[in-house]
MDAnalysis code that builds the backbone (N, CA, C; Angstrom):
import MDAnalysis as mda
import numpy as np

u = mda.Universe.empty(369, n_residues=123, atom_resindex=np.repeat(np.arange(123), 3), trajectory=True)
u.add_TopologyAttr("name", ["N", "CA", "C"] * 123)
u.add_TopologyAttr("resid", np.arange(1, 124))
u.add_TopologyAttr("resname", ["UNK", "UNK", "UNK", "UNK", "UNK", "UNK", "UNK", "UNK", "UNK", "UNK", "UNK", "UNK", "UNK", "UNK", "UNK", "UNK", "UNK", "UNK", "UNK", "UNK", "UNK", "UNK", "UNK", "UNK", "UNK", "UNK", "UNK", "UNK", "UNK", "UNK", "UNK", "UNK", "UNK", "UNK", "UNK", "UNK", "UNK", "UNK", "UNK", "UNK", "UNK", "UNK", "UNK", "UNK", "UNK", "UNK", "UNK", "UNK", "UNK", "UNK", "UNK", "UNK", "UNK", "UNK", "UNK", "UNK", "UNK", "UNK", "UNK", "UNK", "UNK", "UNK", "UNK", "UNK", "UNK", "UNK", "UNK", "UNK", "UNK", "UNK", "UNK", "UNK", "UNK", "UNK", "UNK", "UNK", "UNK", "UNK", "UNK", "UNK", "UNK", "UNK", "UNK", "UNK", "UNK", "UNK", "UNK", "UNK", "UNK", "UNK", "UNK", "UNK", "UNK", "UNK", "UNK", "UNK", "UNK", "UNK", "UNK", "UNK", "UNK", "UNK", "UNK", "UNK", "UNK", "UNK", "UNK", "UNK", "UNK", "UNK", "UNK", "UNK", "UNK", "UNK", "UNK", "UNK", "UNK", "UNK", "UNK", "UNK", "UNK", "UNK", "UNK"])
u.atoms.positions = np.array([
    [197.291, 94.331, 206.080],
    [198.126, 94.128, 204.907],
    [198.278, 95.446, 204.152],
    [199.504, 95.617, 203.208],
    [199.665, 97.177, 202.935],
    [199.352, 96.719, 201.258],
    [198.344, 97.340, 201.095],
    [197.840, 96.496, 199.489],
    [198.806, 97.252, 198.809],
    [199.689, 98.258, 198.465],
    [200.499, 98.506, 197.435],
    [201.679, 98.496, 198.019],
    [202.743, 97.742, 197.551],
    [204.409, 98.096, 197.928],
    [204.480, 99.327, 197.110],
    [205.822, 100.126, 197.536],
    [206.431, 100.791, 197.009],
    [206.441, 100.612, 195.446],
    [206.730, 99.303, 194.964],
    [207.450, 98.687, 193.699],
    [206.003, 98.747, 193.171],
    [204.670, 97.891, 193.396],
    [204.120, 98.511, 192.731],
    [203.190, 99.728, 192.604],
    [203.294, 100.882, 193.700],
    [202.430, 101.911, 192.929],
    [203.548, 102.547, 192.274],
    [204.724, 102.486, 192.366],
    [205.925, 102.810, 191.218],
    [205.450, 102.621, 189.553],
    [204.715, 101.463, 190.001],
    [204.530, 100.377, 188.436],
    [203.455, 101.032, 187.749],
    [202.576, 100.898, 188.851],
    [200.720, 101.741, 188.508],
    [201.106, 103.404, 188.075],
    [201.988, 104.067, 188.764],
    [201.881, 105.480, 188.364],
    [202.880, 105.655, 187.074],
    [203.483, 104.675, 186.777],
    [204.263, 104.871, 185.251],
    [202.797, 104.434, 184.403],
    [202.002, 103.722, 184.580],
    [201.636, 103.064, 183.924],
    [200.550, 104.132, 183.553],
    [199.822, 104.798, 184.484],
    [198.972, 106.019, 184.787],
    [199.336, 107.389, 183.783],
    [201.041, 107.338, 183.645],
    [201.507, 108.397, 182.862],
    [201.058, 108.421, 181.591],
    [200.894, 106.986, 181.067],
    [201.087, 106.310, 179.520],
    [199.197, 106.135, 179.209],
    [198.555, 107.190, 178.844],
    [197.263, 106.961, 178.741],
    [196.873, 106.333, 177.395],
    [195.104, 105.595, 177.081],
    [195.133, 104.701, 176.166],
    [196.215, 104.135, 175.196],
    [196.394, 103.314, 176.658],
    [197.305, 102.275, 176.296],
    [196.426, 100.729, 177.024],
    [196.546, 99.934, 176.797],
    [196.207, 98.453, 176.878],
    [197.475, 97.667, 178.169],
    [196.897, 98.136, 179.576],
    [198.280, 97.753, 180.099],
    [197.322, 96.087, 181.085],
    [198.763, 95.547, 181.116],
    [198.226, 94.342, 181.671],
    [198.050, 94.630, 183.258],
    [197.102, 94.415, 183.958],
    [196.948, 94.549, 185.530],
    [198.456, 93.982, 185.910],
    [198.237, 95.037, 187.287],
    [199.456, 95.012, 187.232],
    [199.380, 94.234, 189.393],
    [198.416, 94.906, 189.686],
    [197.763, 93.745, 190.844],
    [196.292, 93.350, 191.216],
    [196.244, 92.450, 191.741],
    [194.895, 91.915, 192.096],
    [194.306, 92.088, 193.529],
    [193.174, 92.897, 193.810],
    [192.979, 93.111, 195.391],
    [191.885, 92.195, 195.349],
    [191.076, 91.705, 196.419],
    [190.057, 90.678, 196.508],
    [188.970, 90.919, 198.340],
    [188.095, 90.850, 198.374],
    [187.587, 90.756, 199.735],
    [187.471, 89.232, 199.704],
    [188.476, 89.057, 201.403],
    [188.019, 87.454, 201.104],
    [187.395, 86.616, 202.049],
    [186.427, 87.661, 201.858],
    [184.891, 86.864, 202.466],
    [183.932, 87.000, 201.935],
    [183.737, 87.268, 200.175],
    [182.478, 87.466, 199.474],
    [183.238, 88.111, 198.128],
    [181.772, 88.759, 197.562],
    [182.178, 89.910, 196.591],
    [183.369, 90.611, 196.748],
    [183.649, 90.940, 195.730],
    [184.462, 92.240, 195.153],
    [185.753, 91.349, 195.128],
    [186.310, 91.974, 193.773],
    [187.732, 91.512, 193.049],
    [187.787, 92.974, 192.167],
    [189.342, 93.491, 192.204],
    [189.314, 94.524, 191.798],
    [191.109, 94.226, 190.636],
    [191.313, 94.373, 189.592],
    [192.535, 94.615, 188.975],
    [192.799, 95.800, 188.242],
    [194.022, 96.662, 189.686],
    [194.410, 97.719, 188.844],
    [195.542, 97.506, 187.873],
    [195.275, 98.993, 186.446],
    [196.449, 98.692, 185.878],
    [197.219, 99.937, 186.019],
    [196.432, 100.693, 187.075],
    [197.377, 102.464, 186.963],
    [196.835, 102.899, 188.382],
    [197.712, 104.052, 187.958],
    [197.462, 104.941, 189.284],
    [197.823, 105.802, 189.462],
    [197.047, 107.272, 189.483],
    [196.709, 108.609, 189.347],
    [197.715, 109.247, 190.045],
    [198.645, 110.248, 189.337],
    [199.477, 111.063, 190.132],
    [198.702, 111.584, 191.652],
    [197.188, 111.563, 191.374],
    [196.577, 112.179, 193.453],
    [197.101, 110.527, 194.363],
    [197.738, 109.535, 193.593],
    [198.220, 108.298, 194.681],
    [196.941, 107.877, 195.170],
    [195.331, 108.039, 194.862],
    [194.818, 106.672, 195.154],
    [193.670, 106.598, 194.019],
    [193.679, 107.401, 193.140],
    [192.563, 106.277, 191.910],
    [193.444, 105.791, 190.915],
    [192.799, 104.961, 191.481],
    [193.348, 103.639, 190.544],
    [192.176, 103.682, 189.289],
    [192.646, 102.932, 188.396],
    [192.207, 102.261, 187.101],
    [192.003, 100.640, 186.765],
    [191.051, 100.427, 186.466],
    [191.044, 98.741, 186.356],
    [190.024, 98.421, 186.050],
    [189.477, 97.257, 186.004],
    [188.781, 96.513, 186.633],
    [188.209, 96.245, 187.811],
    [186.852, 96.179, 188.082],
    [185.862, 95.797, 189.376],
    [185.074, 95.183, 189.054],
    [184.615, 94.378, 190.127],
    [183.707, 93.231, 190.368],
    [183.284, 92.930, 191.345],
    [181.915, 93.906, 191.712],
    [181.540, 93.822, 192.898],
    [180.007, 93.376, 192.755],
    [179.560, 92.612, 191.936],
    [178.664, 92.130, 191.372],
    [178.593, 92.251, 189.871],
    [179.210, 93.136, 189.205],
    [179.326, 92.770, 187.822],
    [180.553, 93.328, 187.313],
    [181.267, 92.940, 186.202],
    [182.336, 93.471, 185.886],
    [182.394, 94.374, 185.356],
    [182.991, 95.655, 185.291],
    [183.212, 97.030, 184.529],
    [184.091, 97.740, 184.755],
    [184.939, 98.573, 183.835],
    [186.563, 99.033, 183.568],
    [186.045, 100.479, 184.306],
    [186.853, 100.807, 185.034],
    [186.178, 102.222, 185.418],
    [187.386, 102.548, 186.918],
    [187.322, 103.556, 187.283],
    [188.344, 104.363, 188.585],
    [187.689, 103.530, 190.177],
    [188.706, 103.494, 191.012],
    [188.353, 103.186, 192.111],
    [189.101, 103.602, 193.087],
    [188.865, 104.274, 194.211],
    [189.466, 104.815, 195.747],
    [190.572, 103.865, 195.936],
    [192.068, 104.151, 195.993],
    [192.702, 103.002, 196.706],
    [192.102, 103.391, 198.578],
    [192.100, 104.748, 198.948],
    [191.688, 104.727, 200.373],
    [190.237, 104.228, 200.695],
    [189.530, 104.222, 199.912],
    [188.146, 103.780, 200.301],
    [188.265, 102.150, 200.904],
    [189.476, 101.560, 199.705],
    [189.689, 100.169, 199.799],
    [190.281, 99.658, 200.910],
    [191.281, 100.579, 201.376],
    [191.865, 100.477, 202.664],
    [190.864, 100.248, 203.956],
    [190.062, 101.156, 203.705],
    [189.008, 101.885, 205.105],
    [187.969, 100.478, 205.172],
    [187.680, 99.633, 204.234],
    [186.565, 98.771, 204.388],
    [187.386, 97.751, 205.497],
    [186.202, 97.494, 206.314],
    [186.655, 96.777, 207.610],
    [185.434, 95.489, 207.836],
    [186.187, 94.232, 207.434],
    [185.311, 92.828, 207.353],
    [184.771, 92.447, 208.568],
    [183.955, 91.476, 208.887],
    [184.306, 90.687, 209.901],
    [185.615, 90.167, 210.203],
    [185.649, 89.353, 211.617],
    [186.536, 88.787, 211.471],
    [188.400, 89.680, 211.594],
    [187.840, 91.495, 211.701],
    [189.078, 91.975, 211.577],
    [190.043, 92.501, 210.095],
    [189.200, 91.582, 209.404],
    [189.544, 91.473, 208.114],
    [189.549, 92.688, 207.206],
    [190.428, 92.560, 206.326],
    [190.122, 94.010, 205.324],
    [189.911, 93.341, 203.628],
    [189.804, 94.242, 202.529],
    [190.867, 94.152, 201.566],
    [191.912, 93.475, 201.105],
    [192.209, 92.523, 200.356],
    [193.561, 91.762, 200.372],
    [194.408, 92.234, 199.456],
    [195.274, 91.974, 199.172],
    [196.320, 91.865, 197.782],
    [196.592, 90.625, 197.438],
    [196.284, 89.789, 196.373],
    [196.452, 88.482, 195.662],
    [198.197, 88.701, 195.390],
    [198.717, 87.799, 196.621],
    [200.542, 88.358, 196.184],
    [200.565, 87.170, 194.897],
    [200.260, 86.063, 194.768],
    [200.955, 85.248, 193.636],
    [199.545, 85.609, 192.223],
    [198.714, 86.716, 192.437],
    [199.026, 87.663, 190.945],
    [199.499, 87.997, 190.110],
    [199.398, 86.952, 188.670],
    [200.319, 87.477, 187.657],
    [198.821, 87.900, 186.282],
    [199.079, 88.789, 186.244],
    [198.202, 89.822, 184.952],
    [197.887, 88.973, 183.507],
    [199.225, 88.454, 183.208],
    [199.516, 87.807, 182.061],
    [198.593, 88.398, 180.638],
    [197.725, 89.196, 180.427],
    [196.900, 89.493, 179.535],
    [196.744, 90.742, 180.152],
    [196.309, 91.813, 178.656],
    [195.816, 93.162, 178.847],
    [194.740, 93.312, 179.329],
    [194.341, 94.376, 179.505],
    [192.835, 94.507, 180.609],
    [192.161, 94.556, 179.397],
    [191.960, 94.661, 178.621],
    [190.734, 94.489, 177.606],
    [190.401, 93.111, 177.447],
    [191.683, 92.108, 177.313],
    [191.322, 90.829, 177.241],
    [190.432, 90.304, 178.991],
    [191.095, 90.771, 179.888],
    [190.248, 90.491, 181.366],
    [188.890, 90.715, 181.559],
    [188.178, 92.491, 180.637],
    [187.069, 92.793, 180.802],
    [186.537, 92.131, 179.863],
    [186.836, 91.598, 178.585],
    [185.772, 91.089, 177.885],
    [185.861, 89.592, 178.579],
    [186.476, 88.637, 179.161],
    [186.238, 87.620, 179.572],
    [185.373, 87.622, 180.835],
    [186.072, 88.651, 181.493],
    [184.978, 88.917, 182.934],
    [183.352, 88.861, 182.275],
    [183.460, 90.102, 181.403],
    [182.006, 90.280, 180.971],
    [181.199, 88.837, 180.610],
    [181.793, 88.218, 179.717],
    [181.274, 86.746, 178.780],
    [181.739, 86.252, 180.085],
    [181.980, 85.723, 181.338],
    [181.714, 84.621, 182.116],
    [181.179, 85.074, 183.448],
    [180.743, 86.595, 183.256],
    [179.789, 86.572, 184.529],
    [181.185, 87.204, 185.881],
    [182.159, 86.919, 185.861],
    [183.017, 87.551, 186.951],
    [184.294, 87.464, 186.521],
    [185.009, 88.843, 187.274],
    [186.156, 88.184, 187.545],
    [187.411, 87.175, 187.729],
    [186.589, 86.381, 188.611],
    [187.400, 85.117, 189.421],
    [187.077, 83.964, 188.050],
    [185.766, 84.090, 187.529],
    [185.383, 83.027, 186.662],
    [186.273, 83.175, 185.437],
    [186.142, 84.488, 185.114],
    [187.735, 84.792, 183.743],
    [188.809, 84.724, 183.997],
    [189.451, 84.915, 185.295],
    [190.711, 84.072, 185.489],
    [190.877, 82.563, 185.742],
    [189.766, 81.963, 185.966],
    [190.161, 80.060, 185.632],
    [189.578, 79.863, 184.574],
    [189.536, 80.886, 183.337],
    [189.348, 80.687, 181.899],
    [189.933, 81.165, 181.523],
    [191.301, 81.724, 181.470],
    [192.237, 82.669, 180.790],
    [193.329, 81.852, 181.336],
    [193.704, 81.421, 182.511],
    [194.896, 80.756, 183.041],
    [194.380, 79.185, 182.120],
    [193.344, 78.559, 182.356],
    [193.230, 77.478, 181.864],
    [193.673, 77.501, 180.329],
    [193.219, 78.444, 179.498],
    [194.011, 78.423, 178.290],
    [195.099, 79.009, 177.878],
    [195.757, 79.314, 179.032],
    [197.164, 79.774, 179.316],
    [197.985, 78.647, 178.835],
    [197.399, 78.013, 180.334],
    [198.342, 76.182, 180.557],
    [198.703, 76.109, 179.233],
    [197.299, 75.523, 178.728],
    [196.506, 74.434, 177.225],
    [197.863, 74.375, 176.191],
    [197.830, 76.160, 176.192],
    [199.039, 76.866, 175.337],
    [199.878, 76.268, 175.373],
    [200.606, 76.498, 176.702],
    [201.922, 76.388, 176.686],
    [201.876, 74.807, 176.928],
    [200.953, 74.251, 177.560],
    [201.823, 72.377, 176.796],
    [201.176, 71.769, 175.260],
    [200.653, 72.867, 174.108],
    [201.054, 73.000, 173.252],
    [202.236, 72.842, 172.304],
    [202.932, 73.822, 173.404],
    [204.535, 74.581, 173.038],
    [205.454, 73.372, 173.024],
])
């Protein structure tokens, strides 16, 4: 799988230009046979550190290899994924402090989408 289209490291390296700024992830990579969930929101004119979010046992905002991410090789054949129906919907500050207060990643996104919904059939 080619974890960045064109369209988005287009997205990540505008986003990379615009420093402290609060940008919403812009994709979601995942190993999907265990650990690690990663959401970048940029990406470094050198085209592979990224910015985001990781969660490879605990959550923390910090740079990551897009080639390192490439090179990891699963069982199974497997690599690295890209979460295609990934939508960010919230800034990465709101992601890391929920990651942080629920222990992961994956656990702050079915607590951030769940009071997504709540919201909007509120509305």
């Amino acid at each position: 799988m080619i974890l960045l289209t064109p369209e988005l490291r287009e997205r990540l390296t505008a986003n990379g230009r615009e420093r402290d700024v609060d940008h919403v992830p812009v994709v979601k990579f995942f190993n999907p046979l265990g650990e690690g969930v990663w959401l970048a929101t940029e990406l470094d004119e050198d085209g592979d550190t990224l910015f985001g979010l990781a969660d490879l046992s605990q959550p923390e905002l910090g740079s990551f290899s897009l080639a390192e991410m490439t090179a990891i090789r699963l069982p199974l054949g497997l690599g690295i994924e890209r979460d295609n129906l990934f939508k960010g919907l919230f800034p990465i500050s709101v992601w890391a402090e929920a990651a942080h207060r629920t222990g992961s990643i994956r656990e702050a996104e079915r607590v951030l989408y769940a009071a997504h919904r709540a919201q909007r059939e509120d509305v």
